[in-house]
C-alpha positions in Angstrom: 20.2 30.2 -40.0 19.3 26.6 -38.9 20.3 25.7 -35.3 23.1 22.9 -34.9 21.2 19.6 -35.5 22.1 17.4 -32.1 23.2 13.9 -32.6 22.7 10.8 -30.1 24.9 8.7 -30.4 25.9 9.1 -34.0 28.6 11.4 -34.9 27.7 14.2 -37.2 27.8 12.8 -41.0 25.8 9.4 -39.7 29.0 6.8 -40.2 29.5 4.5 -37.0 28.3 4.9 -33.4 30.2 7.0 -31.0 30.7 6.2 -27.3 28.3 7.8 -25.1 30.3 10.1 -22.4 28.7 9.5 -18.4 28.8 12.7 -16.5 31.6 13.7 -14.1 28.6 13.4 -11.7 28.1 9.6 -12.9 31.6 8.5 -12.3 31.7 10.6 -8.9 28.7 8.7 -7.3 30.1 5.3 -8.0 33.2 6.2 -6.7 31.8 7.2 -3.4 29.5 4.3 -3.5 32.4 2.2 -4.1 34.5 3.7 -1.2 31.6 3.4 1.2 31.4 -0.7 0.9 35.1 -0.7 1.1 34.9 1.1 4.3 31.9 -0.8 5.5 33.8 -4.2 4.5 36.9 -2.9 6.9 35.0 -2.0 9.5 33.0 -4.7 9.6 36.1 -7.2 9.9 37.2 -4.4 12.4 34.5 -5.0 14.8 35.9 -7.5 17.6 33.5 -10.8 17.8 31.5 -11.2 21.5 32.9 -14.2 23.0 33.0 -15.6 26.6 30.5 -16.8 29.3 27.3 -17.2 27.6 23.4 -17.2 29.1 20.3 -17.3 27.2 17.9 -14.9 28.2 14.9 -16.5 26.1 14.3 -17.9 22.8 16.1 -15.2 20.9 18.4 -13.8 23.2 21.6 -14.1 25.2 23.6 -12.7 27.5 27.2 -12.9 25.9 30.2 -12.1 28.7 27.7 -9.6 30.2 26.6 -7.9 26.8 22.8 -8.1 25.9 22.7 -9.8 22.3 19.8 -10.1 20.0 19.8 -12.8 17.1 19.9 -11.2 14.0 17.1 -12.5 11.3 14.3 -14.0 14.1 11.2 -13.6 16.1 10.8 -16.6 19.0 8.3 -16.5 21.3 8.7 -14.6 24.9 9.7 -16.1 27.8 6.1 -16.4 29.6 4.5 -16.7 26.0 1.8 -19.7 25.7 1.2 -21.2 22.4 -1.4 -24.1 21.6 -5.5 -24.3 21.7 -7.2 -22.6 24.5 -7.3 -25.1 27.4 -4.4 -27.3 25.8 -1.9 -24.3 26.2 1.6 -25.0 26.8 5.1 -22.8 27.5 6.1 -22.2 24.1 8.3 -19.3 25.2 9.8 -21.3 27.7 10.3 -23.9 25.5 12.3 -21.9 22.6 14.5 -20.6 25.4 15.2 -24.9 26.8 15.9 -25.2 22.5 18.7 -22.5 22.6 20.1 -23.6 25.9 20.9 -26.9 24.4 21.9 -25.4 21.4 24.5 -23.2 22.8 25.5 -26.2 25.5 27.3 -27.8 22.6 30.1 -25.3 22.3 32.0 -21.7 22.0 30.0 -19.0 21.1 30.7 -16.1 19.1 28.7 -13.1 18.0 29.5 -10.6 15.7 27.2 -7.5 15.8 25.5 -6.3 13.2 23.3 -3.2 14.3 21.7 -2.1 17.9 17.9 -2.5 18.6 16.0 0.1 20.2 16.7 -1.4 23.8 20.5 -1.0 23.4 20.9 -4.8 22.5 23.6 -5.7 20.4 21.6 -7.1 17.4 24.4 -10.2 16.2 24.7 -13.3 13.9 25.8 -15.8 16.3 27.4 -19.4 16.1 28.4 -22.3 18.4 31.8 -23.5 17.8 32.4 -21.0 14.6 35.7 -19.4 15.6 35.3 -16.3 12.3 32.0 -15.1 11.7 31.6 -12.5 9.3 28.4 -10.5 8.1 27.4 -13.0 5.6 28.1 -16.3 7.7 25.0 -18.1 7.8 26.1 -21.5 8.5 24.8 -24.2 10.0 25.8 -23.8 13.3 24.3 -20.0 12.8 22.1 -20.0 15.9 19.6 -18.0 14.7 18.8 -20.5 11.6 19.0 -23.6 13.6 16.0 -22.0 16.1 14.1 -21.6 13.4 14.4 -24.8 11.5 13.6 -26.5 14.6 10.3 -24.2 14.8 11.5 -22.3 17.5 11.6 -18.7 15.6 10.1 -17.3 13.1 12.1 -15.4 10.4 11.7 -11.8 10.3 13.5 -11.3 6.7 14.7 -13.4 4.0 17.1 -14.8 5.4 15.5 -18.0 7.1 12.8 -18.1 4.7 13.3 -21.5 3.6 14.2 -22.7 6.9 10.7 -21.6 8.3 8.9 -23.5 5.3 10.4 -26.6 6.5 9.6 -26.2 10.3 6.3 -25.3 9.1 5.9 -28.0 6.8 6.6 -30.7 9.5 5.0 -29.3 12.4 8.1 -28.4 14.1 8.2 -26.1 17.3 5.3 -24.0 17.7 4.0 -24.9 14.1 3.2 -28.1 16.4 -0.4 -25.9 16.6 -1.4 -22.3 17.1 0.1 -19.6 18.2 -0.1 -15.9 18.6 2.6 -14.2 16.6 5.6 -13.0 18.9 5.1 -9.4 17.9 1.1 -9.3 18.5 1.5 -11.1 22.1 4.4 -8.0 22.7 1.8 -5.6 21.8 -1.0 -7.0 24.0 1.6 -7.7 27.0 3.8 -4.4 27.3 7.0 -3.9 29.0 6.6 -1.9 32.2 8.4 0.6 32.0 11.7 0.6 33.6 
């Protein structure tokens, strides 16, 4: 006796093409998949924005109604960071953080958080005079793309690619010359430890 001869996709006797069945397994996983960006969508919209008193700690940082807040997306240079030739140096860090003070001197502030860094910082996508800001808010008064189209940041993902071409392009910021990559000048200059 012949075993069964198995059929993909045609049903036995070869006439017209049968709907393949997905596996309980299939439909399961995209169910849970689906539920968990449902859940991530509420709670994201469930988060309270950071508003209130605003201080900028440096060219990517602020101090919103005492909570420590990262930009989302960026790299600037540190506070006592110094870009530029050797002997024609000049205060780069000091400079990103003067670019954000005038930034956020034009209006409200509001930060929603997006994910902690390993200092405890809220890391946040933050706007001046945006009263809603959700996850995918990017506008142009987003603070984080604004210091890096005026070459005060450099973008750390996708998100301010373009942005960073054009501050590049022109010179902008600490494209103005060289400079020692945020993340390199962190390595050579540690934190003491607290």
């Amino acid at each position: 006796m012949r075993p069964p001869r198995l059929t993909y996709g045609r049903p036995p006797g070869g006439r017209g093409w049968r709907r393949s069945k997905w596996r309980r397994s299939t439909w399961g996983s995209i169910f849970v998949a689906l539920v968990l960006v449902g859940v991530a969508l509420v709670v994201e919209r469930l988060v309270p924005p950071l508003t209130g008193a605003v201080r900028v700690a440096d060219g990517d940082s602020l101090v919103v109604d005492g909570e420590r807040v990262r930009l989302d997306g960026i790299d600037a240079p540190e506070l006592h960071q110094s870009c530029g030739a050797p002997g024609k140096e000049w205060p780069c860090g000091a400079r990103a953080k003067a670019a954000l003070e005038a930034v956020v001197a034009q209006g409200a502030v509001t930060c929603r958080p997006v994910d902690e860094d390993r200092y405890g910082r809220a890391v946040a996508i933050c706007g001046v005079g945006a009263d809603d800001l959700g996850a995918d808010d990017r506008g142009g008064d987003d603070l984080a793309g604004l210091q890096v189209a005026a070459g005060w940041a450099l973008a750390t993902g996708l998100a301010y690619r373009r942005e960073q071409a054009a501050a590049r392009a022109a010179g902008r910021g600490i494209w103005s010359g060289p400079f020692e990559e945020p993340a390199q000048w962190r390595e050579r200059h540690p934190r003491p430890p607290s």
